[in-house]
Structure formats: C-alpha cells, structure tokens
C-alpha positions as CSV (number, residue, x, y, z in Angstrom):
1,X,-61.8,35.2,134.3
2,X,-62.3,38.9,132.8
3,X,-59.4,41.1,133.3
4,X,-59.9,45.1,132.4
5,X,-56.5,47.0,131.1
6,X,-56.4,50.9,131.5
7,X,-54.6,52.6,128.0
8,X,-53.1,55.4,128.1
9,X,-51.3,56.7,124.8
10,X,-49.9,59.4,123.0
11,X,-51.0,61.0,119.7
12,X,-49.7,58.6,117.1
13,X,-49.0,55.4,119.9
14,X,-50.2,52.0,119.0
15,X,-50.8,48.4,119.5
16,X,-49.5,46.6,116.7
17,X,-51.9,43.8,114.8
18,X,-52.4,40.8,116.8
19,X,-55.7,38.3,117.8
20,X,-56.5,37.2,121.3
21,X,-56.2,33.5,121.9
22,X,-59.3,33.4,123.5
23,X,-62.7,35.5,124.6
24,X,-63.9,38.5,123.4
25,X,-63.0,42.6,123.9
26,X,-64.9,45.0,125.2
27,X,-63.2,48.9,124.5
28,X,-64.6,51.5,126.2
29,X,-63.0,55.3,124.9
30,X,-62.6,57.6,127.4
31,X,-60.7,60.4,126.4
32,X,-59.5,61.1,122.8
33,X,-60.4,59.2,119.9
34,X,-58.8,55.6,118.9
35,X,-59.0,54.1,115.1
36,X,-59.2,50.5,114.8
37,X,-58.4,48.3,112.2
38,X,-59.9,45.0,112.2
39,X,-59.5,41.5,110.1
40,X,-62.3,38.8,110.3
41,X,-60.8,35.4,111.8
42,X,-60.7,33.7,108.2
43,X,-58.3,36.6,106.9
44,X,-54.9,35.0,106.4
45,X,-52.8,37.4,108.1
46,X,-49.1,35.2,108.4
47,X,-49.8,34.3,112.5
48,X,-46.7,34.3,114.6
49,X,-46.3,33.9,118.1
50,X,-42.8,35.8,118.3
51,X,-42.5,38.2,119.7
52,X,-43.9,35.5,122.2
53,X,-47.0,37.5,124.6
54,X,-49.0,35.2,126.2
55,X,-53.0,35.1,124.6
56,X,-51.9,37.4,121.6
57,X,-51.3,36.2,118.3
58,X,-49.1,38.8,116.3
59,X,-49.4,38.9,112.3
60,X,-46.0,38.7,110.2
61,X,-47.3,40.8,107.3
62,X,-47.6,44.8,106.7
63,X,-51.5,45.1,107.3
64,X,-51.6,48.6,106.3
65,X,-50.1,48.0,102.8
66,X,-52.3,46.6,100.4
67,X,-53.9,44.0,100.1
68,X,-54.3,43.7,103.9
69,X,-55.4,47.0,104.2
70,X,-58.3,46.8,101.7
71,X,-59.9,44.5,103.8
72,X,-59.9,45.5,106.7
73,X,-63.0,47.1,108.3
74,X,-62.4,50.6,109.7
75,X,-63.8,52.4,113.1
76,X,-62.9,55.3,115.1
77,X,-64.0,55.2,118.6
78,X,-65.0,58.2,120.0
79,X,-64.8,59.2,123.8
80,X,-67.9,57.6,125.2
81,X,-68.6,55.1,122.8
82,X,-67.5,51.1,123.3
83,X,-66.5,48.6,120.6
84,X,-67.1,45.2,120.6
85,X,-64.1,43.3,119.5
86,X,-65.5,39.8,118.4
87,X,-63.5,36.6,119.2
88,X,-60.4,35.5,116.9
89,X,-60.3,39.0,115.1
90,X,-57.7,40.5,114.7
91,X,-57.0,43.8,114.9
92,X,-54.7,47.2,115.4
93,X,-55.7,50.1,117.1
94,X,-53.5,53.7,116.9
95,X,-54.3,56.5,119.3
96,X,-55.5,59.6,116.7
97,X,-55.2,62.3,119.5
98,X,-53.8,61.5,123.5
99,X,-56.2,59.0,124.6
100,X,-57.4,57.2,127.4
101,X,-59.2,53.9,127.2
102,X,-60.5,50.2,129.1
103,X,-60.7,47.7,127.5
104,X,-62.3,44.3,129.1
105,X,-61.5,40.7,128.1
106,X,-64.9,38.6,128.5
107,X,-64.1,34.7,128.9
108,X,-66.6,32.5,126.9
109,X,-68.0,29.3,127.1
110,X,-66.3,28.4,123.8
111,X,-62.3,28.7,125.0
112,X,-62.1,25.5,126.7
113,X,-59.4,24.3,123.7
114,X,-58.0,27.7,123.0
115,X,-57.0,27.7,126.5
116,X,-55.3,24.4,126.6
117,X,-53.9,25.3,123.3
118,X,-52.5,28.6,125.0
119,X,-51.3,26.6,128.1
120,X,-49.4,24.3,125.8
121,X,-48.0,26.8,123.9
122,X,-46.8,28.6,127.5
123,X,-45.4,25.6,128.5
124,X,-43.3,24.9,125.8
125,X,-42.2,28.7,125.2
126,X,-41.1,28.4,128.9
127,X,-39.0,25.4,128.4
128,X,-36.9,26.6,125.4
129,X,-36.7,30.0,126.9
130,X,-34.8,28.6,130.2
131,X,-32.3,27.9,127.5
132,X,-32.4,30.3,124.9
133,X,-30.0,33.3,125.3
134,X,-31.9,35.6,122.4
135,X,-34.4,38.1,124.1
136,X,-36.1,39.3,121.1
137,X,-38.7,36.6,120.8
138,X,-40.6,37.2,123.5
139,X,-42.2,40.2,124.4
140,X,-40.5,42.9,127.5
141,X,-42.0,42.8,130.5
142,X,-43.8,38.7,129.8
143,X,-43.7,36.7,132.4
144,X,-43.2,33.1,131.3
145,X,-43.4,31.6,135.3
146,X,-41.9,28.7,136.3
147,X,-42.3,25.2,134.4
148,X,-44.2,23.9,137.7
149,X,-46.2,26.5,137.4
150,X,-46.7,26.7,133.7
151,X,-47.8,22.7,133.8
152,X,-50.7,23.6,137.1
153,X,-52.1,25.8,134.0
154,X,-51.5,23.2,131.6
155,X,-53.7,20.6,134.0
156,X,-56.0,23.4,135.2
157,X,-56.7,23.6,131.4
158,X,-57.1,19.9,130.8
159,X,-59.4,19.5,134.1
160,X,-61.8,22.6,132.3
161,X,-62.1,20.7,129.4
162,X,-63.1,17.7,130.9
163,X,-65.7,19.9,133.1
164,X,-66.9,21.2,129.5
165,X,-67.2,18.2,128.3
166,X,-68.6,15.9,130.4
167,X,-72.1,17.3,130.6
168,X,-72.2,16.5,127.3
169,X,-71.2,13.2,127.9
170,X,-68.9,13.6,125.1
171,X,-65.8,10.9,125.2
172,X,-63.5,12.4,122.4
173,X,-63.5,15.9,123.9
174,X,-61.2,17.8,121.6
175,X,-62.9,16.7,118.7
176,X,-66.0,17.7,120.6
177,X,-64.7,21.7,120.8
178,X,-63.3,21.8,117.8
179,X,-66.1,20.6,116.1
180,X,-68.2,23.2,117.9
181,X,-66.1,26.0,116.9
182,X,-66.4,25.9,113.0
C-alpha cells in the first residue's frame, strides 16, 4: 500500500543516507528548499541494517567525503517542485532553509521478494531483540510487534509471492523475481 509522510525540519535537519527496501518515492516540496543527495542502486555504499528501521537500509560509510560524494548526483528541490526517487537508490536529503515536505511511497509490481526479504528480516530482528538488552541497534520510536504478528507478515508475504507468481505459472518463484529484477 502507499503511505504519505509529512516533513517538517529545521534549517540544517536531515535524514541520514539510507535506501528503501522496496517501491519508489515520490517528494513533493512545500515550503523551503531541500538538497538531495542520491547514489544509483549499484553504488557500494557499506549497507547496514543497524540502526534496525523497518524498509530502510542505512549506509556505514561517510557519503559526503570523497569518494562517495563525487558520485553522487545532486538536486535541490524547490517549493513546488516533486522529485522522483527511483527504487533501490539511495539517498540523503538536508533541509537548506525550514522546510515542509510529503513525500509518498508507491508500491510496485516488482517488490514481491523485497518484501518477503523485509518480512524475514523483521522477523528475525524481533526475535533477537526480545532478548537483547542493547537499544542502540534499532532505531527510537520502531515498532518491532509481536513475533505472531511479525510471522502473519512473513506468510502474508509468502502468500503475495505465490499470487505473483502463479500467473506466470512459474514453479521456482524466487528465482522467478530475482531473475526479473536484474
């Protein structure tokens, strides 16, 4: 499903470098104007999933030293204007001036695995957390839900897979997306 986030951010405020899991972005400016600093999906950027958030993908190196910062592409958004945020990039935005944005997350056709990888991933984050006493790895305010619950995603993730596939009449259906998404 799409889900819309309203940003609202100080001079200076940002979001650190991360990818989404899955779908793409759509970031509308309202007030202010927001730079953006964006890596293509092939750009080895050192993924790590702690601090643990779930659908976001945070990078271990300094992007804004070199050589990350070289290649990354560049945009300020202006109030009025929308940028498209393609999936798998990643990407840091910092507020230039107060700001006020929304920003939409667009499911695709194409996230069948990378949700199932992201319900796995849940899952198991969930498990050791119950037992883990350290708070830093995963991010304030995360809710990791129940197991119970985390496993309905897990199978609601399997059972859209199938759906995906079957039309198809694919039987390997992993192999199927994956193979799809190069």
């Amino acid at each position: 499903a799409n889900k819309s986030t309203l940003w609202i951010g100080s001079k200076g405020s940002f979001t650190p470098c991360h990818k989404d899991s899955y779908g793409c972005n759509l970031h509308a400016q309202i007030i202010g104007r927001k730079e953006w600093l964006l890596w293509p999906p092939n750009c080895d950027l050192g993924a790590t999933r702690v601090p643990y958030e779930e659908s976001s993908t945070f990078t271990n190196v300094d992007v804004l030293q070199e050589p990350w910062i070289d290649m990354a592409v560049r945009i300020v958004v202006q109030p009025g204007q929308v940028l498209f945020i393609p999936k798998h990039w990643w990407h840091l935005a910092r507020n230039q001036e107060t700001s006020v944005s929304i920003n939409t997350w667009i499911a695709l056709e194409c996230d069948a695995v990378d949700r199932l990888r992201e319900s796995v991933t849940r899952l198991l984050v969930c498990t050791v957390k119950s037992k883990e006493k350290d708070e830093d790895w995963v991010n304030p305010g995360e809710d990791l839900s129940t197991y119970s619950e985390n496993v309905s995603y897990l199978k609601q993730s399997l059972s859209l897979l199938k759906e995906k596939a079957a039309p198809a009449g694919k039987a390997d259906t992993i192999n199927y997306y994956t193979a799809e998404k190069k």
